[in-house]
mmCIF file of the N, C-alpha and C atoms, coordinates in Angstrom:
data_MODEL
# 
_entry.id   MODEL 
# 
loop_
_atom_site.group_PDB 
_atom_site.id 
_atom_site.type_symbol 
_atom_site.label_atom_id 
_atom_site.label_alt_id 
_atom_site.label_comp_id 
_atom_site.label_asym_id 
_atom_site.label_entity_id 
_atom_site.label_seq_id 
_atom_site.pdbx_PDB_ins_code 
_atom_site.Cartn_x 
_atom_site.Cartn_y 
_atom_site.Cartn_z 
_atom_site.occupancy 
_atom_site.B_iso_or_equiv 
_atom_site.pdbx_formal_charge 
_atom_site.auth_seq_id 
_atom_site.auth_comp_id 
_atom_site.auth_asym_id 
_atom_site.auth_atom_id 
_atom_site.pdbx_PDB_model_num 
ATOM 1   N N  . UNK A 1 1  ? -7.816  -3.504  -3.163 1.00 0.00 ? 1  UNK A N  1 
ATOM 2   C CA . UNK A 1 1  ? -8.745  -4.367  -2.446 1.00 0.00 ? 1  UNK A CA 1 
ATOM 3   C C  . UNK A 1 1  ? -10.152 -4.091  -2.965 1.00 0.00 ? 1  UNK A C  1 
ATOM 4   N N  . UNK A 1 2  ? -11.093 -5.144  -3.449 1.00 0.00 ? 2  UNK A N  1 
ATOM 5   C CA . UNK A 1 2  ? -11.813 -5.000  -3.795 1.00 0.00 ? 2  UNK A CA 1 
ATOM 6   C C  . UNK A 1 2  ? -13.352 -5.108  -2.428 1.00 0.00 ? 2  UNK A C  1 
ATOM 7   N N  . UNK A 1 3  ? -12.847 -5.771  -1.595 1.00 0.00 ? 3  UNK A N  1 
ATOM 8   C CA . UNK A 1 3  ? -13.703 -5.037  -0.711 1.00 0.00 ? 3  UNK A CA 1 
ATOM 9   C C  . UNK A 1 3  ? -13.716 -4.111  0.050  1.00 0.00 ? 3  UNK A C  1 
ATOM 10  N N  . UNK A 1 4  ? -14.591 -3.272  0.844  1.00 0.00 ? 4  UNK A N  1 
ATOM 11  C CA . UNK A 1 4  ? -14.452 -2.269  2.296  1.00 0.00 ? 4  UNK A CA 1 
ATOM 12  C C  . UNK A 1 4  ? -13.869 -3.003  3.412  1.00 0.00 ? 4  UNK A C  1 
ATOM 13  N N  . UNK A 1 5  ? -12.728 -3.290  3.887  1.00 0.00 ? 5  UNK A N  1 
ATOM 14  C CA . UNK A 1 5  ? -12.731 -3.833  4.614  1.00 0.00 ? 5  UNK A CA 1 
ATOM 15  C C  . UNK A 1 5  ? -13.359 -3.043  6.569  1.00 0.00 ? 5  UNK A C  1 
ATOM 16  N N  . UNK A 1 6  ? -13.783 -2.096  6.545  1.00 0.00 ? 6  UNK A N  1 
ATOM 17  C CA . UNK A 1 6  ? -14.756 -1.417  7.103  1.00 0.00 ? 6  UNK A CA 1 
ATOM 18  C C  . UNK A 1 6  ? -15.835 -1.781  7.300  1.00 0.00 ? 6  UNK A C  1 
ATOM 19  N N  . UNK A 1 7  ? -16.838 -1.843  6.268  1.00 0.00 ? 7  UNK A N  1 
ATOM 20  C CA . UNK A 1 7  ? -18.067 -2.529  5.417  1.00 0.00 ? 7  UNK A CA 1 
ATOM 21  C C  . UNK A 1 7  ? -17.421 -4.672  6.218  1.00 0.00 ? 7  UNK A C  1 
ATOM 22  N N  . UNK A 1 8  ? -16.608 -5.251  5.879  1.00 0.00 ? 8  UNK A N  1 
ATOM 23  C CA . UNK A 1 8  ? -16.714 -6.311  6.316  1.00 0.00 ? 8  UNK A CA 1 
ATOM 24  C C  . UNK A 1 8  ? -16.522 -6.412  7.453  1.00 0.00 ? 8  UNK A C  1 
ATOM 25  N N  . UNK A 1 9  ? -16.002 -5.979  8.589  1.00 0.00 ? 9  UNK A N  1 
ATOM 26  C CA . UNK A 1 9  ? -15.551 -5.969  9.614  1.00 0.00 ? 9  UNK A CA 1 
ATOM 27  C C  . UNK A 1 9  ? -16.927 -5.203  10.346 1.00 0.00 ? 9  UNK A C  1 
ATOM 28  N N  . UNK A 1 10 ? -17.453 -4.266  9.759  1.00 0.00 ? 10 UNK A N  1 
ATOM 29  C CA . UNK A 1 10 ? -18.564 -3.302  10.253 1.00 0.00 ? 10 UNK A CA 1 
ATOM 30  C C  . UNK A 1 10 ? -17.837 -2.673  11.546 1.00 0.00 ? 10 UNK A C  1 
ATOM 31  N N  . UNK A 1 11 ? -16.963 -2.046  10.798 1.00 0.00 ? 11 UNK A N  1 
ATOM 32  C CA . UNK A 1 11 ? -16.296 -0.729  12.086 1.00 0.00 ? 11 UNK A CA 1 
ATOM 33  C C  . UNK A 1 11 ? -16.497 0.469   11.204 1.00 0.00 ? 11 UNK A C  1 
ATOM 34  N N  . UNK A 1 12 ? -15.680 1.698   12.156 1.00 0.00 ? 12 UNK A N  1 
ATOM 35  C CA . UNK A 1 12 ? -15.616 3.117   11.785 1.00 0.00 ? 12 UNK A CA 1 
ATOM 36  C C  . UNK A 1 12 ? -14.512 3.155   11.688 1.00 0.00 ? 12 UNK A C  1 
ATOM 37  N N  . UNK A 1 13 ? -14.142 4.140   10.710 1.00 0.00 ? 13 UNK A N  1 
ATOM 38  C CA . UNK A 1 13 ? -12.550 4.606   10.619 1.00 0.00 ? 13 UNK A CA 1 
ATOM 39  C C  . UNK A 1 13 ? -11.920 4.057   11.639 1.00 0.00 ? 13 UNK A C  1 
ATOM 40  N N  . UNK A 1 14 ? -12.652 4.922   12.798 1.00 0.00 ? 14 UNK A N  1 
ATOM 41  C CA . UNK A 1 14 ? -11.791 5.489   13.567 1.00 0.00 ? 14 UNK A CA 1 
ATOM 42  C C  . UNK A 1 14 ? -11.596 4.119   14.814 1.00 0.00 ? 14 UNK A C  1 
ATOM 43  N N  . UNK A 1 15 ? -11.696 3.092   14.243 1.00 0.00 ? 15 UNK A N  1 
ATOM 44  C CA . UNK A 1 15 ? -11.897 2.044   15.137 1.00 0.00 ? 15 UNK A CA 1 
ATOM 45  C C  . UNK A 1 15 ? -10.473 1.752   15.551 1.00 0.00 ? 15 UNK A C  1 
ATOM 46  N N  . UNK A 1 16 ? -10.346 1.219   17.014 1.00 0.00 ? 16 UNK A N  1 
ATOM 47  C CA . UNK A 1 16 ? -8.921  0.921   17.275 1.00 0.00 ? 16 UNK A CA 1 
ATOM 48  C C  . UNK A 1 16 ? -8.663  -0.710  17.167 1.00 0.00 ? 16 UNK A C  1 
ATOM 49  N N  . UNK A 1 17 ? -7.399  -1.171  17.220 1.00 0.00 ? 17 UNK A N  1 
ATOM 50  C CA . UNK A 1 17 ? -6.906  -2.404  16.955 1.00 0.00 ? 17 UNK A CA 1 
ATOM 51  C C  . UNK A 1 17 ? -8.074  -3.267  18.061 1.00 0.00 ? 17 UNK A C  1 
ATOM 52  N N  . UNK A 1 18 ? -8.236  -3.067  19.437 1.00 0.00 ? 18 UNK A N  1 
ATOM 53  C CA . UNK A 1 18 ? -8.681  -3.525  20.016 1.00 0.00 ? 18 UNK A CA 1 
ATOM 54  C C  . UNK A 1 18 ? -10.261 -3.783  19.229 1.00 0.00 ? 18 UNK A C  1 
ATOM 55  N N  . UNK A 1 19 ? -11.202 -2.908  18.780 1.00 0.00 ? 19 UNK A N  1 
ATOM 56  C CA . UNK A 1 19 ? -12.382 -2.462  18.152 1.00 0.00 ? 19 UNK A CA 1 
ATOM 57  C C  . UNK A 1 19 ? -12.293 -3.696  17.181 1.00 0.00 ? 19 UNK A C  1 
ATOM 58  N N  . UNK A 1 20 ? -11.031 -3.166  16.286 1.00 0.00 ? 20 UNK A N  1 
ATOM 59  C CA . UNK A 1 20 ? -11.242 -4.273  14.934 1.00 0.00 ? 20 UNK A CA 1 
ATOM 60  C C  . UNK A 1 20 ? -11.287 -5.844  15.285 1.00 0.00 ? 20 UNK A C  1 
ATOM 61  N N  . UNK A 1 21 ? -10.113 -6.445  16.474 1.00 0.00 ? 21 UNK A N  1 
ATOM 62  C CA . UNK A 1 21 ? -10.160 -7.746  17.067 1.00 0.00 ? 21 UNK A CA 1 
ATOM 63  C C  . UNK A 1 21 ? -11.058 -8.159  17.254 1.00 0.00 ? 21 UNK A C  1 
ATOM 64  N N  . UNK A 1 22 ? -12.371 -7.779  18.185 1.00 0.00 ? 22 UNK A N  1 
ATOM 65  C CA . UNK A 1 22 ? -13.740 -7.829  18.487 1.00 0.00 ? 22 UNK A CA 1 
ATOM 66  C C  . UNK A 1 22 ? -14.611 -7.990  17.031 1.00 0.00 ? 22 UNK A C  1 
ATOM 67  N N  . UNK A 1 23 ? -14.343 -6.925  16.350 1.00 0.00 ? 23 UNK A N  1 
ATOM 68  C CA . UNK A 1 23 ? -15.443 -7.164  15.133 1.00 0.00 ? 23 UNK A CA 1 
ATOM 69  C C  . UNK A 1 23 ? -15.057 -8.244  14.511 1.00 0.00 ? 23 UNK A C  1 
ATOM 70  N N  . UNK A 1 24 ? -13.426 -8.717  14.397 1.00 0.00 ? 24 UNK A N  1 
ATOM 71  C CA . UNK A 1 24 ? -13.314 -9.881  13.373 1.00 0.00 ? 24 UNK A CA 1 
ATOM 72  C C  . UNK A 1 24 ? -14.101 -11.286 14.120 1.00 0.00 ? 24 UNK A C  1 
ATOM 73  N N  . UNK A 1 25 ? -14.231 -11.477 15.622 1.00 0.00 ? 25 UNK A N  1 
ATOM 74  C CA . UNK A 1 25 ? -14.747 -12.366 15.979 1.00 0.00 ? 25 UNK A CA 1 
ATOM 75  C C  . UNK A 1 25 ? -16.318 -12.303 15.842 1.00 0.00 ? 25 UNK A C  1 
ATOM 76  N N  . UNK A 1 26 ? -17.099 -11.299 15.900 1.00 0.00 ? 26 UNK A N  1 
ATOM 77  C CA . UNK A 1 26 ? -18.580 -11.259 15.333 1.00 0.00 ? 26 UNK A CA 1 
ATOM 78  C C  . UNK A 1 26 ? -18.495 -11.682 13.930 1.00 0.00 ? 26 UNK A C  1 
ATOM 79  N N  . UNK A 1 27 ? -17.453 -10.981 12.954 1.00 0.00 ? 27 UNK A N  1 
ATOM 80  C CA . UNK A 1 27 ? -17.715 -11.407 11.897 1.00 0.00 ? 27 UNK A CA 1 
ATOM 81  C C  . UNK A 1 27 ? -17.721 -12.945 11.472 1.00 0.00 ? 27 UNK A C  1 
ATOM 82  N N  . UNK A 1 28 ? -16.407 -13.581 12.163 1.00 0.00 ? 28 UNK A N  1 
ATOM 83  C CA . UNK A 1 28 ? -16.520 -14.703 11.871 1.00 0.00 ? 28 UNK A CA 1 
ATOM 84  C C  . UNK A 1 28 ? -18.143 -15.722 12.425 1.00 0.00 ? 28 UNK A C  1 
ATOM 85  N N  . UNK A 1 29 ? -18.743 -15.416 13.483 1.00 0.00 ? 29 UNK A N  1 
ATOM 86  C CA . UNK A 1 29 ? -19.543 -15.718 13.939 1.00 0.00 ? 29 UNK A CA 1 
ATOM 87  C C  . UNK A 1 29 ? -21.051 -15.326 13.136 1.00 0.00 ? 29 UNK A C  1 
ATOM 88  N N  . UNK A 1 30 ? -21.202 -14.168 12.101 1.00 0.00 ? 30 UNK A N  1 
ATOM 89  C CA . UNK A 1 30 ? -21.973 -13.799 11.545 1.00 0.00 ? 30 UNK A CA 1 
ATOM 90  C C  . UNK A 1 30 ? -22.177 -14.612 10.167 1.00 0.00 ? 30 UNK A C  1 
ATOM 91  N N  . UNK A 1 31 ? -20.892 -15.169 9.409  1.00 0.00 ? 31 UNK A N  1 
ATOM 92  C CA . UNK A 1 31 ? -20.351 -15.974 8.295  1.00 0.00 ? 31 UNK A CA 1 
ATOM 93  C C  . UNK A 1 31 ? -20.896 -15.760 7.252  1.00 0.00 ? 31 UNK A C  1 
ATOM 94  N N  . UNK A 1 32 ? -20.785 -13.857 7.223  1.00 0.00 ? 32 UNK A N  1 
ATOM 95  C CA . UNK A 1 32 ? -21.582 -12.736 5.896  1.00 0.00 ? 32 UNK A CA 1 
ATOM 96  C C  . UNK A 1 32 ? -20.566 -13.274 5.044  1.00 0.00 ? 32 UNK A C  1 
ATOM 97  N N  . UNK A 1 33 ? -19.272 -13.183 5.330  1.00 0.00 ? 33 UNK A N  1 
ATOM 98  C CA . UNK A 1 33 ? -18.107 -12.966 4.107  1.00 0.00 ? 33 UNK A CA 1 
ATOM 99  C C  . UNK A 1 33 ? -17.312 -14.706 4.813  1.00 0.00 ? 33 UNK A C  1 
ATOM 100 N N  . UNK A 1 34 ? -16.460 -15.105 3.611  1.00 0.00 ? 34 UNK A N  1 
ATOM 101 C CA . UNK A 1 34 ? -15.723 -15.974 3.840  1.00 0.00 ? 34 UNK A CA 1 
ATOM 102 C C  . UNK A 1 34 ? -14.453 -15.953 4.874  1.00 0.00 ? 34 UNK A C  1 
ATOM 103 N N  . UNK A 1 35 ? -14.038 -16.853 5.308  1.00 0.00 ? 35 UNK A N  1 
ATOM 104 C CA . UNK A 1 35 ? -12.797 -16.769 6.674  1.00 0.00 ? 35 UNK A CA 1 
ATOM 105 C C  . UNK A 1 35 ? -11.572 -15.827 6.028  1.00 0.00 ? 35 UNK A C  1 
ATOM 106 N N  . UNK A 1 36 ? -11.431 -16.126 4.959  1.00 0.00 ? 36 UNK A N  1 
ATOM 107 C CA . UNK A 1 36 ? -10.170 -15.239 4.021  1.00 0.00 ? 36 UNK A CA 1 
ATOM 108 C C  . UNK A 1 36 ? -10.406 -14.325 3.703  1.00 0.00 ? 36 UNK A C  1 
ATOM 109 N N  . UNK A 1 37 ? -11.509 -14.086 3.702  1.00 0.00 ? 37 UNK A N  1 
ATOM 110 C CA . UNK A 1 37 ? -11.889 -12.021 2.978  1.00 0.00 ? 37 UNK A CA 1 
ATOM 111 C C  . UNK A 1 37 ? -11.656 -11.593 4.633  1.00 0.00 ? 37 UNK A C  1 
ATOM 112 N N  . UNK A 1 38 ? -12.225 -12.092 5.865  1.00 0.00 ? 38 UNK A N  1 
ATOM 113 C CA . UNK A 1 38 ? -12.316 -11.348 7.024  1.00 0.00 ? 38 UNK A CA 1 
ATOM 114 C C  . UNK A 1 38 ? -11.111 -11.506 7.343  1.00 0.00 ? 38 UNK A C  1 
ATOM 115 N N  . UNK A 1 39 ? -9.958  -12.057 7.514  1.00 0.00 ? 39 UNK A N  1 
ATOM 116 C CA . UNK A 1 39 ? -8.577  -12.228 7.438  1.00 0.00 ? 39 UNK A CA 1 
ATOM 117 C C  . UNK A 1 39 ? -7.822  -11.400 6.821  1.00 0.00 ? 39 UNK A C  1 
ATOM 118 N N  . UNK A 1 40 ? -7.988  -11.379 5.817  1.00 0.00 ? 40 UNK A N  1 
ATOM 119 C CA . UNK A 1 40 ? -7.694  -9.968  4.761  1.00 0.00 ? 40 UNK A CA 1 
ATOM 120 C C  . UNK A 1 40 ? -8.043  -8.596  5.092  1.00 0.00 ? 40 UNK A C  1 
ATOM 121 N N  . UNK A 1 41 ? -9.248  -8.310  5.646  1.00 0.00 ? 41 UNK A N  1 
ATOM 122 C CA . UNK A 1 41 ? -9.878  -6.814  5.959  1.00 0.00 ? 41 UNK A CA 1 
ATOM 123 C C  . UNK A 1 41 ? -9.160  -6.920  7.186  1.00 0.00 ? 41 UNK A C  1 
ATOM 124 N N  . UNK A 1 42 ? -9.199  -7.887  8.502  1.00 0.00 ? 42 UNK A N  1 
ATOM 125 C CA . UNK A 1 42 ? -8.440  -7.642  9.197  1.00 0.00 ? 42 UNK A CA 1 
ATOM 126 C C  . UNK A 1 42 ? -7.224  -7.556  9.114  1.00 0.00 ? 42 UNK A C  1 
ATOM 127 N N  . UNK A 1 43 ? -6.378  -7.960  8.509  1.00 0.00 ? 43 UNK A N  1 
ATOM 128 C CA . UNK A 1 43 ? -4.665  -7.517  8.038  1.00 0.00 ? 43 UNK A CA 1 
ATOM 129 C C  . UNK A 1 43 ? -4.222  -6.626  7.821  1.00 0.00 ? 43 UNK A C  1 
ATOM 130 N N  . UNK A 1 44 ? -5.433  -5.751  6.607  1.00 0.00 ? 44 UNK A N  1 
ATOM 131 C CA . UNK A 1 44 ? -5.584  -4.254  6.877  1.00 0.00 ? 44 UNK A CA 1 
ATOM 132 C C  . UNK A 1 44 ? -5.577  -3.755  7.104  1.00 0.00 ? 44 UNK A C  1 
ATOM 133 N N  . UNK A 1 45 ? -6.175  -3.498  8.055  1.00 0.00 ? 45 UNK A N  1 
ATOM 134 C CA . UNK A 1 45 ? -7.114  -2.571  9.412  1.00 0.00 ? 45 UNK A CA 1 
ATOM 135 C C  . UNK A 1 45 ? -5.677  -2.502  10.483 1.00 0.00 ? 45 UNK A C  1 
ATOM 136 N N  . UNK A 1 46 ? -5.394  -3.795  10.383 1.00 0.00 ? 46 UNK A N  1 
ATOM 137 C CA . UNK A 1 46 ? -3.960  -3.829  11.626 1.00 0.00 ? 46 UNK A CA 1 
ATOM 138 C C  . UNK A 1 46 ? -2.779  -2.840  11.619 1.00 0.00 ? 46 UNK A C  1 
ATOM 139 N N  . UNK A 1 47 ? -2.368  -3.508  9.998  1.00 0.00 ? 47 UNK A N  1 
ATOM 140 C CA . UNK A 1 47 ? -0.671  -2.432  9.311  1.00 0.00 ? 47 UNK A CA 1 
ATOM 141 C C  . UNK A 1 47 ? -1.459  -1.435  8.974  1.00 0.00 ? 47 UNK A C  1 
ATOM 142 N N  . UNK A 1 48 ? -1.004  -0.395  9.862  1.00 0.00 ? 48 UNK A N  1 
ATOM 143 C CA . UNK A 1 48 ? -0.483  1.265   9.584  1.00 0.00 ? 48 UNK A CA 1 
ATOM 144 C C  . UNK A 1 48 ? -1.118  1.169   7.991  1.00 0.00 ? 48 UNK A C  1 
ATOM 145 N N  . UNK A 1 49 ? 0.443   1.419   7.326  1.00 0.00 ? 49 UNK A N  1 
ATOM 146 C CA . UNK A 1 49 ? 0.557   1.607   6.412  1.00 0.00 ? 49 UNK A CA 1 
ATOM 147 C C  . UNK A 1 49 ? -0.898  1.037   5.261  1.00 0.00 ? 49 UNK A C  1 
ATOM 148 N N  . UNK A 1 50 ? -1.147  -0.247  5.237  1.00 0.00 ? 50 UNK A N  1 
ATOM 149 C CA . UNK A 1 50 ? -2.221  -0.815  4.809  1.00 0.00 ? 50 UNK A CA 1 
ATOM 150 C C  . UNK A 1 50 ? -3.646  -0.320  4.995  1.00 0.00 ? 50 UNK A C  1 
ATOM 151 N N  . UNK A 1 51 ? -3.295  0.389   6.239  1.00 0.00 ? 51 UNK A N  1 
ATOM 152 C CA . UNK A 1 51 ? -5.432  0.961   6.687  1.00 0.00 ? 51 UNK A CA 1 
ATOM 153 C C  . UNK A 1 51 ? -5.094  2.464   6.013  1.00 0.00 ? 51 UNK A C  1 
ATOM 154 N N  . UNK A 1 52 ? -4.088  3.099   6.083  1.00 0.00 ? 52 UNK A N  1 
ATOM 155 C CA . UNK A 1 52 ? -3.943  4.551   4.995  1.00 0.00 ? 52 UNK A CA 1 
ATOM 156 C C  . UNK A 1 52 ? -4.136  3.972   3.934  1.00 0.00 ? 52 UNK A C  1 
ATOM 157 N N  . UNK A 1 53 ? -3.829  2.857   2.874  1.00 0.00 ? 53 UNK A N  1 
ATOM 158 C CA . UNK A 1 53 ? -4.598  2.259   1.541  1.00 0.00 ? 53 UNK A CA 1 
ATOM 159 C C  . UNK A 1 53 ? -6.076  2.538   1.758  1.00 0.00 ? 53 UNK A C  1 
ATOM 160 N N  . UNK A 1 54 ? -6.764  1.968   2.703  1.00 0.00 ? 54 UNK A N  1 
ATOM 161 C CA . UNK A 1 54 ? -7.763  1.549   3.090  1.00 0.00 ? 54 UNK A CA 1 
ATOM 162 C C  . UNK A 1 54 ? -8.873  2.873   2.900  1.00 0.00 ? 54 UNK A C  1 
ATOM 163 N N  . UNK A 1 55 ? -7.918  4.063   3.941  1.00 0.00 ? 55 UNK A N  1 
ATOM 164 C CA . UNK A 1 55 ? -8.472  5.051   3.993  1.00 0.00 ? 55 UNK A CA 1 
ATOM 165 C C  . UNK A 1 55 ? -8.569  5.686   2.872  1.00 0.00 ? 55 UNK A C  1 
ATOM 166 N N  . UNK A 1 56 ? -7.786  5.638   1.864  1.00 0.00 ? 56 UNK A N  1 
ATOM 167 C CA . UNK A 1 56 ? -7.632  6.322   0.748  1.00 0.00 ? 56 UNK A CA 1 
ATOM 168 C C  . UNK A 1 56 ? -8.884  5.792   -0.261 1.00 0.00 ? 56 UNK A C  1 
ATOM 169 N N  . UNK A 1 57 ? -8.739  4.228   -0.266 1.00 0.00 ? 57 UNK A N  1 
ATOM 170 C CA . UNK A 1 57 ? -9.872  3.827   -1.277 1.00 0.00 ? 57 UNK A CA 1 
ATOM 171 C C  . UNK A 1 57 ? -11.434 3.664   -0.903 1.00 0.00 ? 57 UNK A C  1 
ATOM 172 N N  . UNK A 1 58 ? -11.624 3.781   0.129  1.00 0.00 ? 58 UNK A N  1 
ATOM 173 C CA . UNK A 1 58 ? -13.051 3.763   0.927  1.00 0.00 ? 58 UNK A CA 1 
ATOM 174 C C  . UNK A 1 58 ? -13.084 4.972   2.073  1.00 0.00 ? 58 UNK A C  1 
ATOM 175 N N  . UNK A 1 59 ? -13.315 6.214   1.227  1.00 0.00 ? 59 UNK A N  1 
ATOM 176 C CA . UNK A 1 59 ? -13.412 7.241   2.415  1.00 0.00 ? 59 UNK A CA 1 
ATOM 177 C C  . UNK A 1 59 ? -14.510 7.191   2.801  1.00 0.00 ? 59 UNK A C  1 
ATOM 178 N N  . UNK A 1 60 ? -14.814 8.197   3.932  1.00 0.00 ? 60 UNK A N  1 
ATOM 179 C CA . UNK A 1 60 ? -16.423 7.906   4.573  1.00 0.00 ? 60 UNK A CA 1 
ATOM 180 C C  . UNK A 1 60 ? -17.489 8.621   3.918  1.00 0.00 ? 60 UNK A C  1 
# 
């Protein structure tokens, strides 16, 4: 992934599913990044497995 999806969403690691839901609706409302990149960082952030990618390529 070539973006943070952290950085797009503007959470912390340690943000919970509930945390990330909320930020994807500011984000969309902010309209920094396109509907499909914030779709994407959020997809991420959701699967387990996918936010350990996440964590691995954008540590803090």
């Amino acid at each position: 992934m070539e973006n943070n999806p952290y950085d797009i969403l503007g959470v912390s690691q340690s943000a919970s599913k509930v945390e990330i839901s909320k930020a994807v609706t500011l984000a969309m409302k902010r309209k920094q990044y396109p509907v499909d990149v914030i779709a994407k960082a959020q997809k991420s952030l959701m699967k387990s497995e996918e936010r350990i990618i996440a964590d691995y390529f954008h540590p803090i």
